[in-house]
N, C-alpha and C positions, 0 to 999 in steps of 0.2 A: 225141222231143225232140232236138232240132239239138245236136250238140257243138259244144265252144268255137270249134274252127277254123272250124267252118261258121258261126258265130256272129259270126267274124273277118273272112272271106270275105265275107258280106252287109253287113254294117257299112261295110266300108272301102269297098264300092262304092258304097252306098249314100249314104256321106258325100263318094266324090268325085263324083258327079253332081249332089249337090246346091251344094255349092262351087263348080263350073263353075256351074250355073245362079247364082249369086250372083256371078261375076266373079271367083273363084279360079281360079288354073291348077294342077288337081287330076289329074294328067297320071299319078301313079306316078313321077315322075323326082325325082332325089336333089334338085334345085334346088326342086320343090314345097314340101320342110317349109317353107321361107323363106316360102309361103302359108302355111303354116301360123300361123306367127307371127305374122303380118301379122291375119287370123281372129282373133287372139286377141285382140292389141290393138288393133284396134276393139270387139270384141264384149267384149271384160272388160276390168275394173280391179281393182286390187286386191281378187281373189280370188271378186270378184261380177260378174253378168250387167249391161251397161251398157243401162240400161233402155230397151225397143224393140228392143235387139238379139237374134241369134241363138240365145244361150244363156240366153234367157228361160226359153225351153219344152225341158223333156223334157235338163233339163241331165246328168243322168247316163246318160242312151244317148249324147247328141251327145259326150260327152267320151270314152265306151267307142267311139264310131265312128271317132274323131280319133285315139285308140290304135290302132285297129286300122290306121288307115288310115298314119299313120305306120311302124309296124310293117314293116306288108308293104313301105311303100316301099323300108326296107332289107332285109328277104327278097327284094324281087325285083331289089335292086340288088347285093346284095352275096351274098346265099346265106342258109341258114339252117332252121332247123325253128323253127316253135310248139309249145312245149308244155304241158300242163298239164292237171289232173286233173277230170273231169266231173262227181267227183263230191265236187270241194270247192264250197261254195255261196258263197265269193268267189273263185271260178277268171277271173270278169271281169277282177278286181284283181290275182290272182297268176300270170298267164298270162306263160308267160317265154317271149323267142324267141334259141335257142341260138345261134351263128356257127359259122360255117366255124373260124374259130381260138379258137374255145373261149369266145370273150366271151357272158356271159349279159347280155341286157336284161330289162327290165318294161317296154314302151313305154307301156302303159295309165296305168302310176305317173308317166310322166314328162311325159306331155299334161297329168295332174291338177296334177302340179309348176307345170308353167309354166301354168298356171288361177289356181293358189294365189298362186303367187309373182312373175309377171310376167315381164319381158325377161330378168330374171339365170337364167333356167332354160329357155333356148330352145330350141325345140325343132331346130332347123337346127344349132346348135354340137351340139349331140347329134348328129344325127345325121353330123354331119364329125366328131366324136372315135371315132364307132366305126367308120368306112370308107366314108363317103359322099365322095362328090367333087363337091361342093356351089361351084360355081362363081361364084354371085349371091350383090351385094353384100347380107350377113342383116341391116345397121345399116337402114336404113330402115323393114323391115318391125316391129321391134323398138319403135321411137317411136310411143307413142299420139297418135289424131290428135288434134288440137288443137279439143278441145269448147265450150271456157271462152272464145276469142277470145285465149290466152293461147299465147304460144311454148309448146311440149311441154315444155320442160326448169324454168319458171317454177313454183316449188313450192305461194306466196303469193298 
């Protein structure tokens, strides 16, 4: 039985190769979560799969993938360990990735976050509040595109 980290390792590649084949630039570089975002808000709305999109199928691997793969964007940019126990049976959900200065994350919890809760919980300001140097403007990818024929900001 594969451990978590190895569980983390296939995921996150797993999830950017399939991103790139969709027109994500799933690269590992800090500017990537901003795809992430972008992923999100096309493919969900408040807090459900926008029907025909991505996270139709297989919603809680593709969202443990988007952890994992967020995750490591900042272990491989910033430093870090994964840790967590094999033998808790929600280690998917409690998988913490420690920092170089001590900051513990959950990135798993924080992809589910901005699932749940939309642009106010994004995943790019995350990842610049704990030491990404995220250069690309994140407001665009943030604004769900426009379904309804309606400006994105129109509530009515």
């Amino acid at each position: 039985m594969p451990t978590i980290r190895e569980d983390i390792d296939t995921a996150s590649q797993w999830i950017a190769g399939a991103l790139s084949e969709s027109g994500y630039d799933a690269d590992f570089s800090p500017n990537s979560l901003v795809e992430i975002d972008r992923f999100f808000s096309e493919h969900s709305a408040d807090g459900q799969p926008v029907p025909g999109g991505l996270l139709c199928e297989s919603l809680g691997s593709r969202l443990f993938s988007l952890g994992a793969y967020s995750g490591e964007v900042l272990r491989r940019n910033v430093g870090g360990e994964w840790r967590g126990d094999d033998d808790d049976p929600a280690v998917e959900l409690t998988v913490e990735l420690h920092l170089p200065d001590s900051t513990i994350c959950w990135p798993m919890q924080r992809v589910m976050k901005r699932y749940q809760n939309g642009p106010s919980d994004s995943v790019a300001m995350w990842g610049s509040h704990v030491g990404l140097n995220i250069t690309r403007d994140p407001w665009p990818a943030l604004r769900p595109p426009d379904r309804a024929g309606k400006p994105w900001w129109k509530f009515w």
